[in-house]
N, C-alpha and C positions, 0 to 999 in steps of 0.2 A: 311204701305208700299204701299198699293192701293192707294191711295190721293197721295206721290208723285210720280208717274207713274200715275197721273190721268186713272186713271181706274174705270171703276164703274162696278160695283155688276149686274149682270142680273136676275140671281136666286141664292136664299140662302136657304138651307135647313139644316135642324137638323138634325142630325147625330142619334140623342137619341130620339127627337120626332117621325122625319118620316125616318128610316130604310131608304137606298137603300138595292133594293132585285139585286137578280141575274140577275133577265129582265132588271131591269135598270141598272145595270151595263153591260151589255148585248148592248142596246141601244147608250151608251154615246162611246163606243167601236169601234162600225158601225159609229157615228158620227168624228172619228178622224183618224188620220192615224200614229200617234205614241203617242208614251205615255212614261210619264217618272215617276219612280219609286223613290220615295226618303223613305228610311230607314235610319232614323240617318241621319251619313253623307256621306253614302253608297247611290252613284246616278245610275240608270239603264235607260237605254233609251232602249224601244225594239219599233217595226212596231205593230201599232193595229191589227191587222189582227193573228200578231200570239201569242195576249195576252189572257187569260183567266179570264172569273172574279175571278177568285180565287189568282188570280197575285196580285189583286189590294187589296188582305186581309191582317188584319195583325196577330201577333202570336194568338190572341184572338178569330179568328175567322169573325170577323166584318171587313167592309171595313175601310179601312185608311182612316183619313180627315185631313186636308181640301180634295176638289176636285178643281183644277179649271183648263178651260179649254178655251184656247185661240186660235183663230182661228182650225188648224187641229189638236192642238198639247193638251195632259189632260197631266197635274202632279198630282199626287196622290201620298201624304204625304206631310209633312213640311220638306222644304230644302231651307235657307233664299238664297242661293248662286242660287239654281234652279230657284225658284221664280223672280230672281231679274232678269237672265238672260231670264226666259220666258215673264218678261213684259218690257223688254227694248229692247228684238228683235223688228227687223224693220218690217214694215206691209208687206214693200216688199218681205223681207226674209222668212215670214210665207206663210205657204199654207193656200191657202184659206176656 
């Protein structure tokens, strides 16, 4: 799905190799200003600001994956309908 929305990869981490911890979820949080939550096919949009790392976990305990984060905007979870809508917004329409 990235190759047609030419999109490329900036950083790719393993979920199961290298853990995000709390700081880094922490971190990627301060870097966005909303974030969007995909559970199933259950979509949440909330403001960064008043997310928690703990928002972005799933029943297990562990952060949800994939992660990706495009301009101001993170989704966190797999949601093909989300995804598709966050890499075909326009550059103009994102924050920077």
């Amino acid at each position: 799905m990235l190759e047609a929305h030419d999109a490329a990869v900036v950083e790719e981490r393993s979920a199961r190799a290298n853990p995000l911890t709390d700081d880094d979820a922490r971190e990627l949080l301060r870097g966005v200003s909303r974030v969007i939550l995909a559970r199933g096919t259950k979509v949440v949009e909330l403001e960064a600001a008043a997310t928690k790392p703990s928002d972005l976990k799933g029943p297990s305990g562990s952060y949800r994956a994939p992660m990706v984060r495009r301009g101001k905007t993170l989704l966190v979870g797999f949601n093909r309908e989300a995804l598709e809508r966050l890499l075909t917004a326009r550059a103009s329409s994102r924050p920077a």
